[in-house]
C-alpha beads as a LAMMPS data file, in Angstrom:
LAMMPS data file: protein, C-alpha beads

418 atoms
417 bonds

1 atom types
1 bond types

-500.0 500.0 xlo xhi
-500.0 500.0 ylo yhi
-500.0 500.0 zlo zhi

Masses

1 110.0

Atoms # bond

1 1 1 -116.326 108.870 383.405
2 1 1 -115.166 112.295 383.731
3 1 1 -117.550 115.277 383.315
4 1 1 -117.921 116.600 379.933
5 1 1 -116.275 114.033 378.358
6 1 1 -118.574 112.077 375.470
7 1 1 -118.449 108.538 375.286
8 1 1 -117.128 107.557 371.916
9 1 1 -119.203 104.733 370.189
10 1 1 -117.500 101.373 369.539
11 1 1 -117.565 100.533 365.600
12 1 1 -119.635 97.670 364.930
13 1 1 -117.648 94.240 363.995
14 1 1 -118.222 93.889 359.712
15 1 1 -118.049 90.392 357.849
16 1 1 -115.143 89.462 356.076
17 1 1 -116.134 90.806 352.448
18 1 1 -119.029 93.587 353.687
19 1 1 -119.142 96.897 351.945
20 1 1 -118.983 99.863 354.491
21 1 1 -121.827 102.570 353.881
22 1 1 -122.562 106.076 355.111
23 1 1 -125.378 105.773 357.114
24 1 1 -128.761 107.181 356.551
25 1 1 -127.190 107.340 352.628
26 1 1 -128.453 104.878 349.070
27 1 1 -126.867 102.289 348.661
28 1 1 -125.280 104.390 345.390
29 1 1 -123.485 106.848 347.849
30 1 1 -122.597 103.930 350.039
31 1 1 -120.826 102.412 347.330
32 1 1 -119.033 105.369 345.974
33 1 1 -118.281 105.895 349.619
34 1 1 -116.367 102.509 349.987
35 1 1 -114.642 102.643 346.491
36 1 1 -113.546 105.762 347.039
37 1 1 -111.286 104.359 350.698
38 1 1 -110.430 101.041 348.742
39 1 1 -109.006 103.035 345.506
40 1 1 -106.798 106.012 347.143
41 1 1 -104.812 105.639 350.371
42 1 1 -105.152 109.161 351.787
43 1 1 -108.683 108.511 352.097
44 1 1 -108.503 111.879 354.529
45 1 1 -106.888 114.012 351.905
46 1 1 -109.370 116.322 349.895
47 1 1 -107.195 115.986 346.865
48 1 1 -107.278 112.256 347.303
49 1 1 -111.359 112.347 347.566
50 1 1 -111.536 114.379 344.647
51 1 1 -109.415 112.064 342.215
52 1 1 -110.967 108.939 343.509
53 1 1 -114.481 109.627 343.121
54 1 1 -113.455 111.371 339.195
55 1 1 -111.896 108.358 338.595
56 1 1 -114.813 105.795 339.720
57 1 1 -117.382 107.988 337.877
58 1 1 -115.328 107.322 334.170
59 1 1 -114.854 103.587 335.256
60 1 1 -118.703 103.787 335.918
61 1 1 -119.760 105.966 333.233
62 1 1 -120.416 103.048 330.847
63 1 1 -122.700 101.531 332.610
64 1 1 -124.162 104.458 334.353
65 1 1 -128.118 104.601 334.303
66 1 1 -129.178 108.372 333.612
67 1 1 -133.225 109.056 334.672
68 1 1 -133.086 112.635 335.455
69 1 1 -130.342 114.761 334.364
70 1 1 -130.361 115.643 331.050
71 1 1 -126.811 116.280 330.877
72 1 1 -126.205 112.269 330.837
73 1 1 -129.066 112.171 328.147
74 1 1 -126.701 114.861 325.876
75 1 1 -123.782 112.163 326.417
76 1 1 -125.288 109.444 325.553
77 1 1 -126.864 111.171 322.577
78 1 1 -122.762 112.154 321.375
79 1 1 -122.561 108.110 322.187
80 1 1 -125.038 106.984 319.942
81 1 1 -123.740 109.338 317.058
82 1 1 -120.004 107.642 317.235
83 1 1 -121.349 104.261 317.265
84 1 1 -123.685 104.937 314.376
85 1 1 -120.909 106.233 312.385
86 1 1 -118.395 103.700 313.470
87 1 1 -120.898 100.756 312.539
88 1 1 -120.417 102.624 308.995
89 1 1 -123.229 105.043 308.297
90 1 1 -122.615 107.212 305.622
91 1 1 -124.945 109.950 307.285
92 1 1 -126.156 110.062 310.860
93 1 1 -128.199 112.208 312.989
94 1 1 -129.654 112.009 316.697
95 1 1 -132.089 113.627 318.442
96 1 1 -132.143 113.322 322.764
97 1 1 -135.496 114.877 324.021
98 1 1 -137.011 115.591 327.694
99 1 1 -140.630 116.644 327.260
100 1 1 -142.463 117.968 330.664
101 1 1 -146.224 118.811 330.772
102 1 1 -148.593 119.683 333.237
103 1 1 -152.355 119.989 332.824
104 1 1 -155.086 121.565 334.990
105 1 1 -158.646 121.660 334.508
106 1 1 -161.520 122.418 336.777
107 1 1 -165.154 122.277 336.285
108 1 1 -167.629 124.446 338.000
109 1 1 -165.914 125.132 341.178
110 1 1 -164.490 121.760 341.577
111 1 1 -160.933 120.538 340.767
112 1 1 -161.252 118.546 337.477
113 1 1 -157.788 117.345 337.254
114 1 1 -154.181 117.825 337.344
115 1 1 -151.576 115.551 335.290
116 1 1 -147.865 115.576 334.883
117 1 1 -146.107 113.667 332.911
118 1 1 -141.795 113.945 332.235
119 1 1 -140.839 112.014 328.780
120 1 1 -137.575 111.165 327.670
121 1 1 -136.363 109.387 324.631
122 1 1 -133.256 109.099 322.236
123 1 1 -133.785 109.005 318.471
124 1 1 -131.042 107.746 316.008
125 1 1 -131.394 108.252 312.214
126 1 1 -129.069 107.046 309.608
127 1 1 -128.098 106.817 306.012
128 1 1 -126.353 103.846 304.171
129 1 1 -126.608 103.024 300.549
130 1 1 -129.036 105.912 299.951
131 1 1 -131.259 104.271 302.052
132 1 1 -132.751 105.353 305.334
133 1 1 -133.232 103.492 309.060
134 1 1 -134.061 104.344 312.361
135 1 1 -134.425 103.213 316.067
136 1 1 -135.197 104.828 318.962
137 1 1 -135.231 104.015 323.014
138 1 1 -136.944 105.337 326.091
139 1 1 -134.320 103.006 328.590
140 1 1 -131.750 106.151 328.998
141 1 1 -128.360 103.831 329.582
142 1 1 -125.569 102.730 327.602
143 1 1 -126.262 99.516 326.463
144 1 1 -129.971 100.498 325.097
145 1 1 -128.498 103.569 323.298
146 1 1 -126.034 102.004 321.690
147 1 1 -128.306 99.257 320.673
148 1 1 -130.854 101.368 319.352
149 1 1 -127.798 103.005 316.985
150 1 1 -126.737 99.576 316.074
151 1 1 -130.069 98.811 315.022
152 1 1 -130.903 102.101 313.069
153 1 1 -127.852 100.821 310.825
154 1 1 -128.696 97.662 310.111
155 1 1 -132.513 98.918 309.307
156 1 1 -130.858 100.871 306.584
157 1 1 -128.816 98.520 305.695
158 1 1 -131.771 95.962 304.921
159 1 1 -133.897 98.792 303.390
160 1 1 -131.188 98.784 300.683
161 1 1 -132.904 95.623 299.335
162 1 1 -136.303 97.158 298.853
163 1 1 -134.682 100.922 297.731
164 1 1 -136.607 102.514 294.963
165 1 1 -134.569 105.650 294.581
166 1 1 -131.420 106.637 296.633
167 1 1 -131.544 109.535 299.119
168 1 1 -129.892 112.407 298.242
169 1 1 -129.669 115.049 301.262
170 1 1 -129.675 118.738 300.291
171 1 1 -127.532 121.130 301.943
172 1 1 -127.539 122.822 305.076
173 1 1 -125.613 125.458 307.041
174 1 1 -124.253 123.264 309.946
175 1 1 -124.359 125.409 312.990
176 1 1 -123.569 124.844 316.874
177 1 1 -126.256 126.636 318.673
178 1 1 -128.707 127.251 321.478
179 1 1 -132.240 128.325 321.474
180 1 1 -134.761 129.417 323.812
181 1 1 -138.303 130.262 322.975
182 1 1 -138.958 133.823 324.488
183 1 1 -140.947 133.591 327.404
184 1 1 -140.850 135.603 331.222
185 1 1 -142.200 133.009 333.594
186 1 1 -141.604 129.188 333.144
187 1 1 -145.360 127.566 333.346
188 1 1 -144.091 124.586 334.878
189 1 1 -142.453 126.538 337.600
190 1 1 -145.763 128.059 338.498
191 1 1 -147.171 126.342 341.905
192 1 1 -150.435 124.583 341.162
193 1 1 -152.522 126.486 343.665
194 1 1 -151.615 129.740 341.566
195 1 1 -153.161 128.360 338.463
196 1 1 -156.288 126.825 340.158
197 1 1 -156.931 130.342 341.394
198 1 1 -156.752 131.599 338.386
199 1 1 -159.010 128.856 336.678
200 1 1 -161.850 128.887 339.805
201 1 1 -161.901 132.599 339.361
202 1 1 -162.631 132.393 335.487
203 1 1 -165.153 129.493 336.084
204 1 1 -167.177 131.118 338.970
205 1 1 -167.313 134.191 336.778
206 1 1 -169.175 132.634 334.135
207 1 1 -171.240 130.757 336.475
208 1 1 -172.463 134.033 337.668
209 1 1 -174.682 134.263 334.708
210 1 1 -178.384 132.550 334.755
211 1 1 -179.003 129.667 333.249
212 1 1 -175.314 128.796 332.443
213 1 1 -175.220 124.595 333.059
214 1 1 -171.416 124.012 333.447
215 1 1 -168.816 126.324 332.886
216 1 1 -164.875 124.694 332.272
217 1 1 -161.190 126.057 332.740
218 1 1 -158.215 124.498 331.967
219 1 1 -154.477 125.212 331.274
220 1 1 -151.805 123.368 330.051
221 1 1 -147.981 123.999 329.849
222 1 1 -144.799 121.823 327.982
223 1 1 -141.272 122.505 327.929
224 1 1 -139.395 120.437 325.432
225 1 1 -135.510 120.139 325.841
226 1 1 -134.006 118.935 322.537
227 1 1 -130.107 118.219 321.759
228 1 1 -129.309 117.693 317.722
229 1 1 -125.997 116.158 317.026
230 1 1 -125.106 115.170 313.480
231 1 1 -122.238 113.281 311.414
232 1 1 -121.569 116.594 310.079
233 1 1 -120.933 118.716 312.926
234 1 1 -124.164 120.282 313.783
235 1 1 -124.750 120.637 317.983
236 1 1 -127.596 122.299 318.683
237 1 1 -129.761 122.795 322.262
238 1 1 -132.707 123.539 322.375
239 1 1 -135.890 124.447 324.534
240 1 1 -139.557 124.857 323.569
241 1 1 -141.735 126.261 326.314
242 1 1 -145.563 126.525 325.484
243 1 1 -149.019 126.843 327.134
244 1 1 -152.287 126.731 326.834
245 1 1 -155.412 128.264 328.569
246 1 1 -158.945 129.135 327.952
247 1 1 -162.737 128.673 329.371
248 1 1 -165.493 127.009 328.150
249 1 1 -169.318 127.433 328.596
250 1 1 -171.875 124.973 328.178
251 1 1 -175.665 126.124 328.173
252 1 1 -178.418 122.819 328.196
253 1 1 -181.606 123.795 326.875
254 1 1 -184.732 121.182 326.743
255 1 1 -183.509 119.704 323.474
256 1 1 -180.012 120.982 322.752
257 1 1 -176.591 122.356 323.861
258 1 1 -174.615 125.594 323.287
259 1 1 -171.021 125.735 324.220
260 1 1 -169.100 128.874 323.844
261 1 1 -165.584 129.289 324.304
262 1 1 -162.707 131.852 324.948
263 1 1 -160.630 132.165 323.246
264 1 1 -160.744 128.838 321.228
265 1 1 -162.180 125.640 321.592
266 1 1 -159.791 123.031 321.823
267 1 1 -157.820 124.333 324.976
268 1 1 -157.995 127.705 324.663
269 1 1 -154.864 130.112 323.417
270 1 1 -152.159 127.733 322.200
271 1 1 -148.405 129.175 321.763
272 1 1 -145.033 129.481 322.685
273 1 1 -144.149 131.841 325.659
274 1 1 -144.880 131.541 329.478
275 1 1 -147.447 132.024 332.193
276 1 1 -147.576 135.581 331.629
277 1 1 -149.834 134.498 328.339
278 1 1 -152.269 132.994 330.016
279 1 1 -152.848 136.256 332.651
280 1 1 -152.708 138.324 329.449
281 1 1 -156.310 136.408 328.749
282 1 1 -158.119 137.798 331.509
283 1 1 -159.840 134.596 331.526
284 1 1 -162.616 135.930 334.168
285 1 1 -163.139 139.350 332.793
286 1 1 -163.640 137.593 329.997
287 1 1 -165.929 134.407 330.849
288 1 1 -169.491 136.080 331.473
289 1 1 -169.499 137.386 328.150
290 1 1 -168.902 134.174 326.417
291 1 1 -171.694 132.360 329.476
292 1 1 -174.170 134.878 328.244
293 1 1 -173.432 134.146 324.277
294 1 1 -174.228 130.239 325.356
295 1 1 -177.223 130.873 327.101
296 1 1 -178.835 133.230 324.343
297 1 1 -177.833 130.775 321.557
298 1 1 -180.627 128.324 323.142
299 1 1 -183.250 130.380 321.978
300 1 1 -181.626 132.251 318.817
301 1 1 -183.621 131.823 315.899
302 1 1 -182.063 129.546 312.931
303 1 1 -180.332 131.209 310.184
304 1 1 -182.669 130.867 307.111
305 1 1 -181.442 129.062 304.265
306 1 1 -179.695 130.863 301.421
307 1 1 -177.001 131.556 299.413
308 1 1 -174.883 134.391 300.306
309 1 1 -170.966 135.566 301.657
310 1 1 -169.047 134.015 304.526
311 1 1 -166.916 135.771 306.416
312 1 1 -164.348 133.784 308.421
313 1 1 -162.401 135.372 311.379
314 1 1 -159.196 134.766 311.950
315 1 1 -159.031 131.596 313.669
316 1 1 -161.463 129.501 311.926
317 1 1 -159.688 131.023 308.024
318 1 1 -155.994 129.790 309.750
319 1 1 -157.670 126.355 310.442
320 1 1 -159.163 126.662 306.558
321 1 1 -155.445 127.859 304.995
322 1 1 -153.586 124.975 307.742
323 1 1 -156.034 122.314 305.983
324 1 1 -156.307 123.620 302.184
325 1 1 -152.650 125.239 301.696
326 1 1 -150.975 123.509 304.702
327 1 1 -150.834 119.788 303.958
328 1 1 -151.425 119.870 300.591
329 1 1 -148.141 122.378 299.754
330 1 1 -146.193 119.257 302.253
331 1 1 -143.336 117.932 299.179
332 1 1 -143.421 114.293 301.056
333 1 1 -147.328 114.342 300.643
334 1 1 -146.935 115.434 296.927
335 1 1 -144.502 112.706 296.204
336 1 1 -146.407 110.017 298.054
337 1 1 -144.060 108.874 300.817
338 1 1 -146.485 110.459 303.752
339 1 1 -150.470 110.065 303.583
340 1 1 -151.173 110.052 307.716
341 1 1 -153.563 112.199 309.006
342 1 1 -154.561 114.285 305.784
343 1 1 -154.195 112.332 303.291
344 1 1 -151.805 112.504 300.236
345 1 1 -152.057 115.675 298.222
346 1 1 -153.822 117.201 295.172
347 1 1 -150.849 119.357 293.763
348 1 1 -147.932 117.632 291.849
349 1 1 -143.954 119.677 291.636
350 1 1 -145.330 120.778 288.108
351 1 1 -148.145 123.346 289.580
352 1 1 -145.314 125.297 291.370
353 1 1 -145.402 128.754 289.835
354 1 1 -148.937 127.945 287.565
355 1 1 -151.696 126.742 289.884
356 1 1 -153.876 129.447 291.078
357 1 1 -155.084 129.215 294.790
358 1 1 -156.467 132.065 294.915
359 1 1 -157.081 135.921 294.062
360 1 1 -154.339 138.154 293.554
361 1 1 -155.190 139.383 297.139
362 1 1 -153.851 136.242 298.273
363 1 1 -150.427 136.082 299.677
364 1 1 -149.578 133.124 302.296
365 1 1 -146.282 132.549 303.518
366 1 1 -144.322 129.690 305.951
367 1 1 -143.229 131.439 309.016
368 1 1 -141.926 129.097 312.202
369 1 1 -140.134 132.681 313.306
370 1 1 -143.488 134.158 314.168
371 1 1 -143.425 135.424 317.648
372 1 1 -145.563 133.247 320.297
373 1 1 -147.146 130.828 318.002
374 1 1 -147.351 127.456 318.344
375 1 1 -144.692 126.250 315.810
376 1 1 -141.892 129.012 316.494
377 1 1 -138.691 127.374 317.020
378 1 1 -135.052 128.214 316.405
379 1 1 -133.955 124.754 314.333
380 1 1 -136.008 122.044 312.496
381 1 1 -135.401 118.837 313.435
382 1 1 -132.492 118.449 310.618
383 1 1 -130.699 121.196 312.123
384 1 1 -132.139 123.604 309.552
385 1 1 -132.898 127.425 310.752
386 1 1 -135.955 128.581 311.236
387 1 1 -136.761 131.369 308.599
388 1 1 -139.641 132.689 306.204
389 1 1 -140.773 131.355 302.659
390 1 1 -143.316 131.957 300.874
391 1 1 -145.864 129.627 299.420
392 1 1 -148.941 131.621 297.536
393 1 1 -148.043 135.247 295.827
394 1 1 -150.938 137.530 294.720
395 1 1 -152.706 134.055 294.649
396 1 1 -150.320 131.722 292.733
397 1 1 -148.525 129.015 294.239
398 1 1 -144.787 129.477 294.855
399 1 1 -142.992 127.223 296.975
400 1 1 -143.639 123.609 299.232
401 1 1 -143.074 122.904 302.268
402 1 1 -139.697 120.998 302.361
403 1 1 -137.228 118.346 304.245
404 1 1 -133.699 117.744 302.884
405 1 1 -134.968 115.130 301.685
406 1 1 -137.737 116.329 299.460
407 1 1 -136.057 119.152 298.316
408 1 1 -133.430 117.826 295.727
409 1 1 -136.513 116.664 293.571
410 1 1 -137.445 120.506 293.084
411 1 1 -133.449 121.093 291.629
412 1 1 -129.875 120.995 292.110
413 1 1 -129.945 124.347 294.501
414 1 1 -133.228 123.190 296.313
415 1 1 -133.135 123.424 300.335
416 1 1 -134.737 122.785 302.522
417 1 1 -137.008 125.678 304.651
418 1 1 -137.324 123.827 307.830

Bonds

1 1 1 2
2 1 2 3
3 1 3 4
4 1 4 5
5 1 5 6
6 1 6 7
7 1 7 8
8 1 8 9
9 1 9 10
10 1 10 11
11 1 11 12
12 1 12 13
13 1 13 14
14 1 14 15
15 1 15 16
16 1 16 17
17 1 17 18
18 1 18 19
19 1 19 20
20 1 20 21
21 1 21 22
22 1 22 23
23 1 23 24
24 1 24 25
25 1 25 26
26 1 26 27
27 1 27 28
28 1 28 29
29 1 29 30
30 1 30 31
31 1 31 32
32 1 32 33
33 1 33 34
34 1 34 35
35 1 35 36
36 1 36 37
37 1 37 38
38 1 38 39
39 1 39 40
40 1 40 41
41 1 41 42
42 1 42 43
43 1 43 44
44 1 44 45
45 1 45 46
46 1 46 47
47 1 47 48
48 1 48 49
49 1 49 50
50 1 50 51
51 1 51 52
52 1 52 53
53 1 53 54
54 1 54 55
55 1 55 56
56 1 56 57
57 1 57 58
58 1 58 59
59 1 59 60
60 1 60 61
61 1 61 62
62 1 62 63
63 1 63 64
64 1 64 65
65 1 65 66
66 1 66 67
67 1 67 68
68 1 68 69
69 1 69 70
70 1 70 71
71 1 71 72
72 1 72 73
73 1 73 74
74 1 74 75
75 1 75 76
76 1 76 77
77 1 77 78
78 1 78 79
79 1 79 80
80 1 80 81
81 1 81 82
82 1 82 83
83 1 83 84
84 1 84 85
85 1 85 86
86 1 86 87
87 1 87 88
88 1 88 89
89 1 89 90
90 1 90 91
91 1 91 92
92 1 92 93
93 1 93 94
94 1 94 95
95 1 95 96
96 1 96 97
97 1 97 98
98 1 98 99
99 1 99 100
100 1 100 101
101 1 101 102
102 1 102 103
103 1 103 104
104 1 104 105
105 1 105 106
106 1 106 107
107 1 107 108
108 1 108 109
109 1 109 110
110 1 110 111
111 1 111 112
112 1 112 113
113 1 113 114
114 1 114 115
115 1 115 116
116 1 116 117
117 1 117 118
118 1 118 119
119 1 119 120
120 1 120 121
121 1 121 122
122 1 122 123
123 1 123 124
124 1 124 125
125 1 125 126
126 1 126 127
127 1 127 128
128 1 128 129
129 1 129 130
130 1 130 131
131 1 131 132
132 1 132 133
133 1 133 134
134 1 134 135
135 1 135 136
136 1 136 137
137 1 137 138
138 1 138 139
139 1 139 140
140 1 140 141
141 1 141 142
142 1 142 143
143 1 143 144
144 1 144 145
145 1 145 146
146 1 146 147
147 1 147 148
148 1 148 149
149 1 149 150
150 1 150 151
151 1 151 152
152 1 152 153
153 1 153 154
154 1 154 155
155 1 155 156
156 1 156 157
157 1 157 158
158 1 158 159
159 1 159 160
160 1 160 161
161 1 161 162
162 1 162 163
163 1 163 164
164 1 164 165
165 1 165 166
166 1 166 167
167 1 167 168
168 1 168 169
169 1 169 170
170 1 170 171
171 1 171 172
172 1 172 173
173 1 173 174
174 1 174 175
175 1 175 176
176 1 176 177
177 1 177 178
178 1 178 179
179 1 179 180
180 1 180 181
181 1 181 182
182 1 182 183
183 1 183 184
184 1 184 185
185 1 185 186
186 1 186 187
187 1 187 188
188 1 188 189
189 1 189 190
190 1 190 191
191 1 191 192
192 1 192 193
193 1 193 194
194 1 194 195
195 1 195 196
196 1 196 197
197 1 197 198
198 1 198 199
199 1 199 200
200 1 200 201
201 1 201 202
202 1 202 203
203 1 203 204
204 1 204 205
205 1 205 206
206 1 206 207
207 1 207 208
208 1 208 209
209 1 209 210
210 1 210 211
211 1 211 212
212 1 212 213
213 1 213 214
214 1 214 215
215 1 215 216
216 1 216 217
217 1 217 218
218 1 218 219
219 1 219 220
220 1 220 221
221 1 221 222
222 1 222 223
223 1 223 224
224 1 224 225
225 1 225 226
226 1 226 227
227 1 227 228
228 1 228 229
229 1 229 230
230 1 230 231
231 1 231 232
232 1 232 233
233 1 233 234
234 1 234 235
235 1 235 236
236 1 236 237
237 1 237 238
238 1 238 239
239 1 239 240
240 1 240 241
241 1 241 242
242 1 242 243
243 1 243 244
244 1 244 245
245 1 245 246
246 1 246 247
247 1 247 248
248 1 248 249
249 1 249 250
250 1 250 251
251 1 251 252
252 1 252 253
253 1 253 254
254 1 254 255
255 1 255 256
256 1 256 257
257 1 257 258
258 1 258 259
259 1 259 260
260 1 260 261
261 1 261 262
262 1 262 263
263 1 263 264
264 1 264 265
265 1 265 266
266 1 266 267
267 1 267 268
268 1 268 269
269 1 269 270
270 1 270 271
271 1 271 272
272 1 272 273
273 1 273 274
274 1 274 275
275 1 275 276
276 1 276 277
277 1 277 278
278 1 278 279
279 1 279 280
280 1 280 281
281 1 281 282
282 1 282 283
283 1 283 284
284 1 284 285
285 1 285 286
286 1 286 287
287 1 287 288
288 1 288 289
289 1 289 290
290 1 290 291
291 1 291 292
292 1 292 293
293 1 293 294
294 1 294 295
295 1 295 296
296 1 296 297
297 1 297 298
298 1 298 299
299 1 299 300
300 1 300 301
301 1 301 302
302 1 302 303
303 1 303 304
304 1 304 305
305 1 305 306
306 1 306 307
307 1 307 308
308 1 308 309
309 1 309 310
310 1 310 311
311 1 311 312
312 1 312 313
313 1 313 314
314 1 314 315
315 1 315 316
316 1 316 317
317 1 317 318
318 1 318 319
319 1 319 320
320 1 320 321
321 1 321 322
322 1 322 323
323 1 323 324
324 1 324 325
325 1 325 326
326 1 326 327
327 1 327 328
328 1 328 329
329 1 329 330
330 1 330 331
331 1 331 332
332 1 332 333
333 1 333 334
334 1 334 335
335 1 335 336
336 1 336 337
337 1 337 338
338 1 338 339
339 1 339 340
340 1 340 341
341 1 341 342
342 1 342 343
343 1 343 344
344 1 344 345
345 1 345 346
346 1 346 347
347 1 347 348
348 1 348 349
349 1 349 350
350 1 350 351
351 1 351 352
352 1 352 353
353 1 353 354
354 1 354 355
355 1 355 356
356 1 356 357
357 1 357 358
358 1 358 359
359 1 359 360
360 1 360 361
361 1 361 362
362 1 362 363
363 1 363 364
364 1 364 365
365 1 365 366
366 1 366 367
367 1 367 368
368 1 368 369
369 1 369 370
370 1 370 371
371 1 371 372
372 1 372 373
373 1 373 374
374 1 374 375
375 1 375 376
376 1 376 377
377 1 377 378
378 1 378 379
379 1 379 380
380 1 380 381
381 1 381 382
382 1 382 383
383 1 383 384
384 1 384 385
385 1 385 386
386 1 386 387
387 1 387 388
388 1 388 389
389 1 389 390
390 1 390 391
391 1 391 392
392 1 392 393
393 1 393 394
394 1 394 395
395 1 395 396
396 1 396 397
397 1 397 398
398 1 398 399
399 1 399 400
400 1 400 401
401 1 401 402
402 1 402 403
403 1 403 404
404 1 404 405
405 1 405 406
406 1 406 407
407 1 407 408
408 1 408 409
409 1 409 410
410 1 410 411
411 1 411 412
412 1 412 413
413 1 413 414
414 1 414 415
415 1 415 416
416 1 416 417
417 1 417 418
C-alpha cells in the first residue's frame, strides 16, 4: 500500500431482511435513516432527504409517542378537540398542560433536599344534552388521547340519564392569545448550587444567634405551560412561572417550641414572577432577626386573659377574607354542586346586594390581574380574561365568584369573571 493512502473499510455482509442503522445512533434515527434510502431514490440528493424524512414523519405522526416536546402535546390537544366534536359534542373544550417544579430545602448547614418533578397531562371536557363529561390522560400518544375524548363523550352522554337541570354556558369573548406571567429570570433555569448558596447563607445567619435549635431554608419554583383549545374557536398559550422562598427558625426550650418565620410560614413568599423575588427577600439580612424573635418567645410572659381589639396584619386578615369572603362568595358552593375542602356555603343568590359583611369601610374585590401574586394569570381555564370584580362595597355584598356555568343562574346577561 502506497503512502498516504487510507485503507477503505470493507462493509459488513447484512441478512436478507436487516434494517441498516447509523452507527453510534437509537434505533429511532436508525430507522428514519433506512426509510428514508428505501422511500426516495436520490438518497444523495438534499432535496430528496428533505421530502423523505417530511413524508415518513406524517405517515408516522399517528402513532408518534410525544414525552418531551410540548409542541406534539399542542397537536394532540387540536386532536382530541376534532374527535370530541366529531363523536358529536355539542360543546367541547381541552386543556394540554406541562407542569415543572423544583424544590430545595436545607436545614442547618446541611442539604435537606432537592426534588424535580416534570408533569404532563391532557384534559378533555364536553357537553351533550346539557349534560357534562370528562376524561383525561397522562400517556401523551394518539391512541390514549383520542380515547380519553371518546370517553369524555360518552360520560356525558350517560350523565344525560341522571341530569337534573341542563347546562346552559354563558358567554364569552373567544380570543386567540398568549400569555406570560411577568418575570426576569426563569427559577428553573437557575443552577442548583446558586440557590443552595443562597439558602446556606440565610440559614447560617440565623444560626449565628444563641440558643437558636434549628434554623430552615427552602425555595421552590413551577412553570406551568397550558394550551386552551375550544369548539368555539378559542386558542390560547399560556405560561405560569412562580416561586417560593423563605426561612424558618425553630427555638426548643425545656418544655416548648417557638418557630418564627420570614416572611410566611408555609414556604415563605408565594407568587408569580422569577428568581429575582426571592433575592428581593434578603433572606439572610433578614434571618437573625426572626432567630432572635424565636429564642425570646421561650421566655415571654403569657398574654393575660381579656377581652379587648385584634389587630390582624396583612397576611394573617388575607388568610381571614380568603376563608370568610373567599369560598363562601364561590356560586358552585352556593348552589351545592362543590363542598371539597371548605365546605358548602352560608350565602344563597338572594343575599347579593342585601347581606352585610361588613362596615361601610369594607370594600373587597376579585383581582387575578394583581401583579406577582399567586393567582395572576392572563385566561381562566374557560378561556375567560382575567379582569377585576368586585364582591363587598362599603361592606355589602355585590357579586360571586363565577364559572360559565354558574353564572346564567344570576340572569340572562350574567358572565362569568374568571
Amino acid at each position: 500500500m502506497g503512502a498516504g493512502r487510507r485503507r477503505r473499510r470493507r462493509p459488513r455482509p447484512q441478512r436478507a431482511g436487516a434494517r441498516r442503522r447509523r452507527r453510534g445512533s437509537a434505533p429511532g434515527k436508525g430507522h428514519l435513516a433506512t426509510a428514508a434510502r428505501r422511500a426516495h431514490p436520490h438518497r444523495d440528493s438534499r432535496r430528496g432527504w428533505v421530502g423523505c424524512w417530511r413524508a415518513w414523519l406524517l405517515a408516522s405522526r399517528p402513532t408518534l409517542r410525544c414525552w418531551t416536546k410540548e409542541t406534539c402535546v399542542d397537536d394532540l390537544a387540536v386532536l382530541a378537540l376534532d374527535d370530541a366534536v366529531a363523536a358529536g359534542a355539542d360543546y367541547a373544550d381541552v386543556r394540554a398542560v406541562t407542569e415543572k417544579t423544583e424544590s430545595v430545602a436545607v436545614q442547618d448547614q446541611r442539604l435537606d433536599g432537592v426534588e424535580r418533578r416534570t408533569a404532563r397531562g391532557i384534559g378533555v371536557r364536553v357537553l351533550l344534552g346539557g349534560s357534562w363529561g370528562f376524561a383525561g390522560t397522562a400517556r401523551l400518544d394518539r391512541d390514549s388521547v383520542l380515547g380519553a375524548a371518546r370517553t369524555a363523550v360518552e360520560v356525558a352522554r350517560a350523565s344525560t340519564a341522571v341530569q337534573r337541570h341542563p347546562v346552559r354556558l354563558a358567554p364569552v369573548d373567544v380570543v386567540q392569545a398568549e400569555y406570560t406571567t411577568p418575570h426576569q429570570i426563569d427559577p428553573l433555569m437557575v443552577p442548583t448550587e446558586d440557590k443552595l448558596a443562597v439558602l446556606l447563607e440565610a440559614t447560617a445567619a440565623a444560626k449565628a444567634v444563641p440558643k437558636l435549635t434549628f434554623a430552615r431554608a427552602s425555595t421552590d419554583a413551577w412553570r406551568t405551560t397550558k394550551r386552551f383549545v375550544s369548539s368555539e374557536g378559542a386558542d390560547i398559550r399560556q405560561t405560569i412561572v412562580q416561586v417560593a422562598g423563605g426561612v424558618e427558625c425553630l427555638a426548643v426550650g425545656e418544655h416548648e417550641v417557638q418557630v418564627r418565620s420570614f416572611p410566611n410560614s408555609f414556604r415563605g413568599y408565594c407568587g408569580t414572577g422569577g428568581w429575582e423575588d426571592v433575592l428581593a427577600l434578603g433572606l439572610a439580612e433578614q434571618a437573625p432577626a426572626y432567630a432572635e424573635e424565636a429564642v425570646a418567645l421561650l421566655s415571654a410572659p403569657e398574654l393575660p386573659a381579656q377581652t379587648g381589639t385584634l389587630v390582624l396584619d396583612g397576611n394573617q386578615l388575607a388568610l381571614q377574607v380568603h376563608e370568610s369572603v373567599g369560598h363562601p362568595t364561590e356560586l358552585d358552593r352556593i348552589l351545592g354542586s362543590e363542598a371539597a375542602y371548605a365546605g358548602t356555603s352560608f350565602l344563597s343568590p338572594s343575599d347579593l346586594g342585601t347581606l352585610r359583611y361588613g362596615s361601610s369601610l369594607v370594600n373587597l374585590t376579585l383581582d387575578s390581574t394583581t401583579p406577582r401574586a399567586l393567582g395572576t394569570y392572563g385566561y381562566d381555564d374557560e378561556g375567560v380574561a382575567a379582569g377585576r370584580h368586585p364582591l363587598v362595597g362599603e361592606g355589602v355584598l355585590t357579586g360571586f365568584l363565577t364559572s360559565r356555568e354558574t353564572a346564567p343562574v344570576l340572569g340572562e346577561d350574567a358572565r362569568s369573571n374568571g
